[in-house]
Chimera marker file (.cmm) of the C-alpha trace (Angstrom):
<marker_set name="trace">
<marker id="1" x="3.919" y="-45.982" z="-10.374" r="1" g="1" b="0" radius="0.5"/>
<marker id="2" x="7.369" y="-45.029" z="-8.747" r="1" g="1" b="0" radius="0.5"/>
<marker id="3" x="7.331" y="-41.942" z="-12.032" r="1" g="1" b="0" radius="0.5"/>
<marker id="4" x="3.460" y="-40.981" z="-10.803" r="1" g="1" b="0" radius="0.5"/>
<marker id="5" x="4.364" y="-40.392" z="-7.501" r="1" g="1" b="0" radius="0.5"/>
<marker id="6" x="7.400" y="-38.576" z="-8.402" r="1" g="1" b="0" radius="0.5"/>
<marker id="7" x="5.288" y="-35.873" z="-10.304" r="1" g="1" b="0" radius="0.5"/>
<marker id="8" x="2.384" y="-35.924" z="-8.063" r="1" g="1" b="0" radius="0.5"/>
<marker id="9" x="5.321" y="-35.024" z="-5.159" r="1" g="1" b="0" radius="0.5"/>
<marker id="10" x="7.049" y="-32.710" z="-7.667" r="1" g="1" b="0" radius="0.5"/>
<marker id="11" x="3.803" y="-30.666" z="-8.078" r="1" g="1" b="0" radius="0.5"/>
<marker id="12" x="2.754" y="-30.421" z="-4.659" r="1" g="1" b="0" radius="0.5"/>
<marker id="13" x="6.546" y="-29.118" z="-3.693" r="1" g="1" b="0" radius="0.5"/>
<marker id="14" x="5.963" y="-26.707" z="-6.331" r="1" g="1" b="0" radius="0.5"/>
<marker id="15" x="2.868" y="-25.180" z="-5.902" r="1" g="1" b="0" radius="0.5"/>
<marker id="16" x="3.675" y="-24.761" z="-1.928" r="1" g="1" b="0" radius="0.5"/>
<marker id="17" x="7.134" y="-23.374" z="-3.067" r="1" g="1" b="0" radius="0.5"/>
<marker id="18" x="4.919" y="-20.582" z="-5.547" r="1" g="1" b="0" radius="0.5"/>
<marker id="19" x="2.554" y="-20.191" z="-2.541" r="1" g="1" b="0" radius="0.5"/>
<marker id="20" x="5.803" y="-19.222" z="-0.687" r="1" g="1" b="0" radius="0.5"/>
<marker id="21" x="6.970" y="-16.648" z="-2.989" r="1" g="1" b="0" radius="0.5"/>
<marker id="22" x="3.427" y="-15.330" z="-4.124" r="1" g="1" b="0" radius="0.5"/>
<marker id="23" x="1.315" y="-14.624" z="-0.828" r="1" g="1" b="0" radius="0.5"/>
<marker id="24" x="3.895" y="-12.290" z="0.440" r="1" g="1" b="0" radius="0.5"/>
<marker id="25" x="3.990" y="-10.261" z="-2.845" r="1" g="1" b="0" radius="0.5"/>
<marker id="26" x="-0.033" y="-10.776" z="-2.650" r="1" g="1" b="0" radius="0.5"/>
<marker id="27" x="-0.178" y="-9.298" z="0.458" r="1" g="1" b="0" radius="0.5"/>
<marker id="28" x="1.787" y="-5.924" z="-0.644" r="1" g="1" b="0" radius="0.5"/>
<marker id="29" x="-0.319" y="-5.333" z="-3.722" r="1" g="1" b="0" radius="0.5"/>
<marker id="30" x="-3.121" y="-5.742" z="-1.006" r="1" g="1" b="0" radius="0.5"/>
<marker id="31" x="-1.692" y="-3.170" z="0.979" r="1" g="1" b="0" radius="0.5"/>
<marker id="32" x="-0.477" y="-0.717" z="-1.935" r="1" g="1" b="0" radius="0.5"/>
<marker id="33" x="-4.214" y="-0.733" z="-2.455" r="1" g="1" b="0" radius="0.5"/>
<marker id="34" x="-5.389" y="0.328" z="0.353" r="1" g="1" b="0" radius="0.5"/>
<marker id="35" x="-2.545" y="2.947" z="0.269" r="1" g="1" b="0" radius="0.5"/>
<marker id="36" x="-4.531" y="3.985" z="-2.631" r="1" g="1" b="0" radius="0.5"/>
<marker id="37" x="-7.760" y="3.993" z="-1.296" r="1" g="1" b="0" radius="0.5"/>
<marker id="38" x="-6.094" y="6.254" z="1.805" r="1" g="1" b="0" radius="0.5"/>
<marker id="39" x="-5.538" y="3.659" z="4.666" r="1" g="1" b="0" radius="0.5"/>
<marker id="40" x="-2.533" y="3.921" z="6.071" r="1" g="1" b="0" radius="0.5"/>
<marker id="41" x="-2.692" y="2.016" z="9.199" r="1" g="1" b="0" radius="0.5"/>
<marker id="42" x="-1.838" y="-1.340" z="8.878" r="1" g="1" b="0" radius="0.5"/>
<marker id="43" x="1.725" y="-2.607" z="7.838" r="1" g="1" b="0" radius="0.5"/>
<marker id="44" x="2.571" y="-5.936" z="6.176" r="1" g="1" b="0" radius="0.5"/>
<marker id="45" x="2.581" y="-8.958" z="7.849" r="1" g="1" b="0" radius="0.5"/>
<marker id="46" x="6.393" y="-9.634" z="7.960" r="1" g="1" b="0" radius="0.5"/>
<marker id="47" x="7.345" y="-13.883" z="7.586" r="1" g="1" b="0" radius="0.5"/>
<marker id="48" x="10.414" y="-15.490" z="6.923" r="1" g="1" b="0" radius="0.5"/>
<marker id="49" x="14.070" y="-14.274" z="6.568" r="1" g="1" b="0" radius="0.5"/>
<marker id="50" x="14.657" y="-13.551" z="2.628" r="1" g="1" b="0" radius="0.5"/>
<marker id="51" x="14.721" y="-11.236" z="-0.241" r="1" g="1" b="0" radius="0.5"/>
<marker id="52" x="10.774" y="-10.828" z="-0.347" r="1" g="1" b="0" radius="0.5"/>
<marker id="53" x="10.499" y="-10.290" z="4.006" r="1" g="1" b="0" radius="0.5"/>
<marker id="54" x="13.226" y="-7.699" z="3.236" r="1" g="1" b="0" radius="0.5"/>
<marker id="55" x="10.604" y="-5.954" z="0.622" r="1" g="1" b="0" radius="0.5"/>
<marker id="56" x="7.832" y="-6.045" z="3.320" r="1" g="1" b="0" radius="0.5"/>
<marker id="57" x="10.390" y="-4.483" z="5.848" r="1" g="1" b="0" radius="0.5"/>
<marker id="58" x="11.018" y="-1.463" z="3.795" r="1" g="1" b="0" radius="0.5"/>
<marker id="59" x="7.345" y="-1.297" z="2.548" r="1" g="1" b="0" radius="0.5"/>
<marker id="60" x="6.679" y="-1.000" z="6.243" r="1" g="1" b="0" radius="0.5"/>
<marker id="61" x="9.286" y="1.489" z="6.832" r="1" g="1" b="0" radius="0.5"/>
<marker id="62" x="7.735" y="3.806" z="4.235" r="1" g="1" b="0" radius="0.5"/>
<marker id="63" x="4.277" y="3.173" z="5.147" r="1" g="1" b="0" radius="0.5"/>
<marker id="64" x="5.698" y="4.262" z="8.711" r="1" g="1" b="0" radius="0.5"/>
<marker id="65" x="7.601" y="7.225" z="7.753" r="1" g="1" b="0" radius="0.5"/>
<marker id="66" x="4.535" y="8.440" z="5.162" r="1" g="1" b="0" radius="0.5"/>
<marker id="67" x="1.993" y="8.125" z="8.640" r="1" g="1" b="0" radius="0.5"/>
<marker id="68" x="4.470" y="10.305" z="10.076" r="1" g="1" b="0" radius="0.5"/>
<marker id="69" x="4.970" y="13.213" z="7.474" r="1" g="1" b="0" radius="0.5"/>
<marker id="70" x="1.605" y="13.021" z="7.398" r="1" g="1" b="0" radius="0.5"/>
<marker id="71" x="1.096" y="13.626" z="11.151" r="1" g="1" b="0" radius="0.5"/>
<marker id="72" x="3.388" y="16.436" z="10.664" r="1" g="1" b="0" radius="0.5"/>
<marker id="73" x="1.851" y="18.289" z="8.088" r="1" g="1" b="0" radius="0.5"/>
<marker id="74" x="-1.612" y="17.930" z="9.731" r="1" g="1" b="0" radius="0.5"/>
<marker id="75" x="0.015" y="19.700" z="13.006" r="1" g="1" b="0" radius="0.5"/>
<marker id="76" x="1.662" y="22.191" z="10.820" r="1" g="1" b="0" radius="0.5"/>
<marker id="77" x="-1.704" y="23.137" z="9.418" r="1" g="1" b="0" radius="0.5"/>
<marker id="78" x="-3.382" y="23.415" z="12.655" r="1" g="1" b="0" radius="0.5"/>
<marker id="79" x="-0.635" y="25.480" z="14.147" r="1" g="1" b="0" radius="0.5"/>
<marker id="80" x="-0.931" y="27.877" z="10.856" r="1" g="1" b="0" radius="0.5"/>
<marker id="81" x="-4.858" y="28.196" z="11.443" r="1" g="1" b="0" radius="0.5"/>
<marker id="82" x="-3.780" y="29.134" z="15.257" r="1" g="1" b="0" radius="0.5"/>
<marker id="83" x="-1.590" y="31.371" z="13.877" r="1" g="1" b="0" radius="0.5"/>
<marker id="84" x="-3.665" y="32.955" z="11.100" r="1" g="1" b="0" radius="0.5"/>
<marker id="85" x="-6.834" y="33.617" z="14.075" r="1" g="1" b="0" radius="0.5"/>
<marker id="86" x="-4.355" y="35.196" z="16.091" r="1" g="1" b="0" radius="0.5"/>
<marker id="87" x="-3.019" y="37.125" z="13.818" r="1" g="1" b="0" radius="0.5"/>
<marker id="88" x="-6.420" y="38.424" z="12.261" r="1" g="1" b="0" radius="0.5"/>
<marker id="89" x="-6.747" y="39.253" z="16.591" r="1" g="1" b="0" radius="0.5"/>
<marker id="90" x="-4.348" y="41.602" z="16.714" r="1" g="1" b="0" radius="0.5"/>
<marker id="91" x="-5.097" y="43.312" z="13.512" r="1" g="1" b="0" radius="0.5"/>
<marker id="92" x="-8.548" y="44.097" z="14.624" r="1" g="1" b="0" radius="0.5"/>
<link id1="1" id2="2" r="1" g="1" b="0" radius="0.2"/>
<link id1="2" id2="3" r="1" g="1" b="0" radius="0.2"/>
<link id1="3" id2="4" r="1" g="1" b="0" radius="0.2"/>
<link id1="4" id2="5" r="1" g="1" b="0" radius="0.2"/>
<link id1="5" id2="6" r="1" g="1" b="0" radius="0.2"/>
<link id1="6" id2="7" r="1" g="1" b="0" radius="0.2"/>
<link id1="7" id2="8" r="1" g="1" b="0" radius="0.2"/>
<link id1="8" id2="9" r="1" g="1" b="0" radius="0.2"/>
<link id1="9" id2="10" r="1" g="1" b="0" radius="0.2"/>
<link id1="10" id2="11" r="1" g="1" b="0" radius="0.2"/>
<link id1="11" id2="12" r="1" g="1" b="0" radius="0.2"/>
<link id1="12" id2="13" r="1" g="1" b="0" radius="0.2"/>
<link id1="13" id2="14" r="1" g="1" b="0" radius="0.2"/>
<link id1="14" id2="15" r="1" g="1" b="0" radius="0.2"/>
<link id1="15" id2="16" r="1" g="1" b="0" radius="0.2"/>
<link id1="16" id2="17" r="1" g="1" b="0" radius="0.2"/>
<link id1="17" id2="18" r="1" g="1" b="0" radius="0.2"/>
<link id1="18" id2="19" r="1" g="1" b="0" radius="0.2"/>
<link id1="19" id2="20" r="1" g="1" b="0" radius="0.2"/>
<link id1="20" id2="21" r="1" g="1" b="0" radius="0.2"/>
<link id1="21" id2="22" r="1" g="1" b="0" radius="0.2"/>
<link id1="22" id2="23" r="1" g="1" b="0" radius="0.2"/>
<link id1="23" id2="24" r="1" g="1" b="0" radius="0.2"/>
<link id1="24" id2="25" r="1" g="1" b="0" radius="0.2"/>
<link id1="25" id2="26" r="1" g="1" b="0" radius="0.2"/>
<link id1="26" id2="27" r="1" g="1" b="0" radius="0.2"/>
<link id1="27" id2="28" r="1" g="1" b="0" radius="0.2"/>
<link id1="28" id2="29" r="1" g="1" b="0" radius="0.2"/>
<link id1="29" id2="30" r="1" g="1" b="0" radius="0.2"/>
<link id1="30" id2="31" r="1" g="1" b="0" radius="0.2"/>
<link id1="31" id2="32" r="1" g="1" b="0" radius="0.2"/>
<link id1="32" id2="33" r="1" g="1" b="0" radius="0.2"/>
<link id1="33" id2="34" r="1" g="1" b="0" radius="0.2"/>
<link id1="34" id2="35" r="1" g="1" b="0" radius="0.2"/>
<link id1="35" id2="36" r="1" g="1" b="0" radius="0.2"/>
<link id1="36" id2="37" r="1" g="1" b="0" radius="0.2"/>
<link id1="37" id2="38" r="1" g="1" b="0" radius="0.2"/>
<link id1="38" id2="39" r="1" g="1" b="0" radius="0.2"/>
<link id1="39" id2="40" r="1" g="1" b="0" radius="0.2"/>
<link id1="40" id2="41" r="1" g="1" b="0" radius="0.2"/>
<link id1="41" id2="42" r="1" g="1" b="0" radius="0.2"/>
<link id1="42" id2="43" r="1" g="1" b="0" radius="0.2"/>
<link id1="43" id2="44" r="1" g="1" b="0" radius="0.2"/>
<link id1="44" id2="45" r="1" g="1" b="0" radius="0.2"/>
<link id1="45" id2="46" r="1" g="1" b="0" radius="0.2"/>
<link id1="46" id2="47" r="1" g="1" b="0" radius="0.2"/>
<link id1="47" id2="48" r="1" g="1" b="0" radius="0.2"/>
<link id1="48" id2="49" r="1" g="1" b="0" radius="0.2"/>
<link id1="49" id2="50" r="1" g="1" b="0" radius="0.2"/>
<link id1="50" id2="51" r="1" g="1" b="0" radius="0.2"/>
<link id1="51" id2="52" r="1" g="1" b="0" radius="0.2"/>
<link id1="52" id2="53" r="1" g="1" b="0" radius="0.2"/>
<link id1="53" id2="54" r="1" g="1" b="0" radius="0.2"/>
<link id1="54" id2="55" r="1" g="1" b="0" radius="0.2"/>
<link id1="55" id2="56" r="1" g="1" b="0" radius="0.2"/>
<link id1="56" id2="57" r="1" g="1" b="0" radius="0.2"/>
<link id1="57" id2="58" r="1" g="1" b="0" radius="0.2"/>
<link id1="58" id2="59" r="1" g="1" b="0" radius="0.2"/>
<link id1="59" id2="60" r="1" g="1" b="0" radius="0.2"/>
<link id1="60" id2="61" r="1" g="1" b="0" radius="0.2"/>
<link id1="61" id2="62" r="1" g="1" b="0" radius="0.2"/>
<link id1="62" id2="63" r="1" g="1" b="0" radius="0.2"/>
<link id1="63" id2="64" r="1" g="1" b="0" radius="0.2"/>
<link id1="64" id2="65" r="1" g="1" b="0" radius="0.2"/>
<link id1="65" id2="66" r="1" g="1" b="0" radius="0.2"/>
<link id1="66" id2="67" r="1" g="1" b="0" radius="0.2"/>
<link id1="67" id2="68" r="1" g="1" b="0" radius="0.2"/>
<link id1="68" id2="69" r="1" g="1" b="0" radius="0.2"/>
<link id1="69" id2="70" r="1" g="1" b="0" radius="0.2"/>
<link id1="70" id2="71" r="1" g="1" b="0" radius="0.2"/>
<link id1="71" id2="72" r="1" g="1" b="0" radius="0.2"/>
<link id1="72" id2="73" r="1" g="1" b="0" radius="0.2"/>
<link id1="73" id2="74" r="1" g="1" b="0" radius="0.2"/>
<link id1="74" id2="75" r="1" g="1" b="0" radius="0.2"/>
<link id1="75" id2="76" r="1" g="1" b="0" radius="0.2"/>
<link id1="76" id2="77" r="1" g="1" b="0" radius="0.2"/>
<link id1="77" id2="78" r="1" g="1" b="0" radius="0.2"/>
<link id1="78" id2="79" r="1" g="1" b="0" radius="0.2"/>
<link id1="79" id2="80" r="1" g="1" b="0" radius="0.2"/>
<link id1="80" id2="81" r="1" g="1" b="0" radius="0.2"/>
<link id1="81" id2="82" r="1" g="1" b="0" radius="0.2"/>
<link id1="82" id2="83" r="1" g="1" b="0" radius="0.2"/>
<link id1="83" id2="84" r="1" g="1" b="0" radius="0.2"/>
<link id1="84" id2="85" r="1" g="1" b="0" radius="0.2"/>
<link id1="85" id2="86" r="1" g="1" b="0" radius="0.2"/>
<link id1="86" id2="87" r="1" g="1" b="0" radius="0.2"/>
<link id1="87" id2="88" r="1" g="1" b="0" radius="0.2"/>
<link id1="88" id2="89" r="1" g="1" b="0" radius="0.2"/>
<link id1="89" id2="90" r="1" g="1" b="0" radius="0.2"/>
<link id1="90" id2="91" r="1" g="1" b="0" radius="0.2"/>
<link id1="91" id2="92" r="1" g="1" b="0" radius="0.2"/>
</marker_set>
């Protein structure tokens, strides 16, 4: 009985252990996918204090400095359209 226990406990620390290691790694895939699919806005849930929250952290990071390039460019290309109409203005 003692031995039955032992595995049944042994299992049960070991699937919560994997659950530990694999949501967070789950939950970037989830969010390279939207990525993908073009959403940009939400970051990754950051939990804990190890090697995989320190993944999420930079994931973030990117994801943040990507929104912001991309806010950049997007102003860039309005101020060039402002640009261009002002210049086809004066040429008239």
């Amino acid at each position: 009985i003692f031995t039955i226990i032992s595995i049944a406990i042994g299992i049960i620390l070991a699937l919560l252990i994997s659950n530990s290691i694999l949501m967070p790694i789950h939950n970037i895939k989830e969010q390279v996918n939207r990525l993908e699919r073009g959403d940009k806005t939400k970051p990754v849930d950051i939990k804990g204090n190890n090697e995989i929250s320190e993944l999420t952290k930079s994931f973030n990071k990117i994801l943040h400095i990507q929104n912001n390039l991309s806010k950049n460019y997007s102003n860039i290309e309005k101020e060039l359209h402002i640009i261009k109409k002002i210049k086809k203005i004066e040429d008239s």
